[in-house]
FIZA-793182 format. One line per field, with one value per residue (C-alpha): x, y, z; residue in three letters; residue number from 1. Coordinates in steps of 0.05 Angstrom, whole numbers. Example, Ala and Ser with C-alpha at 12.3 -4.5 7.8 and 13.67 -1.06 7.14 Angstrom:
<pts>
xx	[246 273] $
yy	[-90 -21] $
zz	[156 143] $
rest	[ALA SER] $
nr	[1 2] $
</pts>
This chain:
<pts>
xx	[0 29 25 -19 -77 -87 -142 -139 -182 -222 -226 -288 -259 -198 -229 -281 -219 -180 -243 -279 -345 -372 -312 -331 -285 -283 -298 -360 -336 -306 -369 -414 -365 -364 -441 -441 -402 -452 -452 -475 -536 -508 -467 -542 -567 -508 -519 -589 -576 -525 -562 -618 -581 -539 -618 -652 -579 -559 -493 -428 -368 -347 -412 -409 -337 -359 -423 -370 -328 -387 -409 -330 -344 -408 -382 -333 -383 -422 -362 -351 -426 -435 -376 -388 -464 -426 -380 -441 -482 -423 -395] $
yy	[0 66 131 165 110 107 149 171 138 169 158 109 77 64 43 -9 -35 -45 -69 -118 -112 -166 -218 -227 -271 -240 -285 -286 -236 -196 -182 -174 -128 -81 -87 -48 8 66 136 169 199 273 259 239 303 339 312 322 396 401 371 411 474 450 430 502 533 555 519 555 535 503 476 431 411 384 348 323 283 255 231 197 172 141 118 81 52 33 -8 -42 -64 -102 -134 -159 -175 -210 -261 -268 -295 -341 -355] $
zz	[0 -18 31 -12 -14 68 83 160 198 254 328 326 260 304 359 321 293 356 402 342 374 332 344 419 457 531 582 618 681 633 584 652 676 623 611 688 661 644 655 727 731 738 681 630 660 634 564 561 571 528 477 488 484 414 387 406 377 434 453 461 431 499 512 439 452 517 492 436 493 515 455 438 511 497 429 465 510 462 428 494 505 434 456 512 484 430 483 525 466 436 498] $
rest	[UNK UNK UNK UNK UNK UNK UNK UNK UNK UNK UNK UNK UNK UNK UNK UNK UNK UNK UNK UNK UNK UNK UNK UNK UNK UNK UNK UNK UNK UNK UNK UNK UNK UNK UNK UNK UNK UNK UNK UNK UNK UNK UNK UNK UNK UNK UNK UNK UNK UNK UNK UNK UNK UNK UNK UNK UNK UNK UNK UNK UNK UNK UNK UNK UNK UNK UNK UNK UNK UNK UNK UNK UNK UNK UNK UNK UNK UNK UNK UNK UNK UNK UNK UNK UNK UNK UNK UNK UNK UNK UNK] $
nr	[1 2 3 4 5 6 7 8 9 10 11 12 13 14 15 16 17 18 19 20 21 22 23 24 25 26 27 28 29 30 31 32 33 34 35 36 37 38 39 40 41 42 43 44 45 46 47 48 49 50 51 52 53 54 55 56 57 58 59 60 61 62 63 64 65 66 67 68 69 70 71 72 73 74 75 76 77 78 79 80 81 82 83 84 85 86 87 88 89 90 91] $
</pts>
């Protein structure tokens, strides 16, 4: 492959590579583990008002780069869930 045919991946490309959500193969402590792994409650209130305020148009720039980490957060979460979905159900 030559330099100029790799096109740069992004962060969840990267990380759907690196975590194969689909390939499974955690064991079963693991998967149940990482299925407890959520976001605290003060946290979801935080992103529903960000949200709210980036809907109505009303988000500062600070205010969308934070709801923007939460998103690659959940993103991430996301990733590890259908994982550990995935080992539970071939497991």
């Amino acid at each position: 492959m030559h330099m100029e045919d790799f096109q740069t991946p992004d962060e969840s490309e990267l990380l759907t590579r690196v975590i194969a959500p689909a390939r499974g193969g955690l064991a079963r402590d693991v998967a149940e583990a990482l299925l407890e792994l959520t976001f605290p409650a003060r946290d979801i209130e935080r992103m529903n008002e960000l949200a709210e305020r980036n809907r109505k148009g009303e988000a500062t720039e600070r205010e969308f780069d934070e709801l923007e980490r939460y998103s690659r957060v959940g993103n991430l979460l996301n990733l590890l869930h259908s994982k550990a979905r995935c080992s539970l159900k071939n497991g």
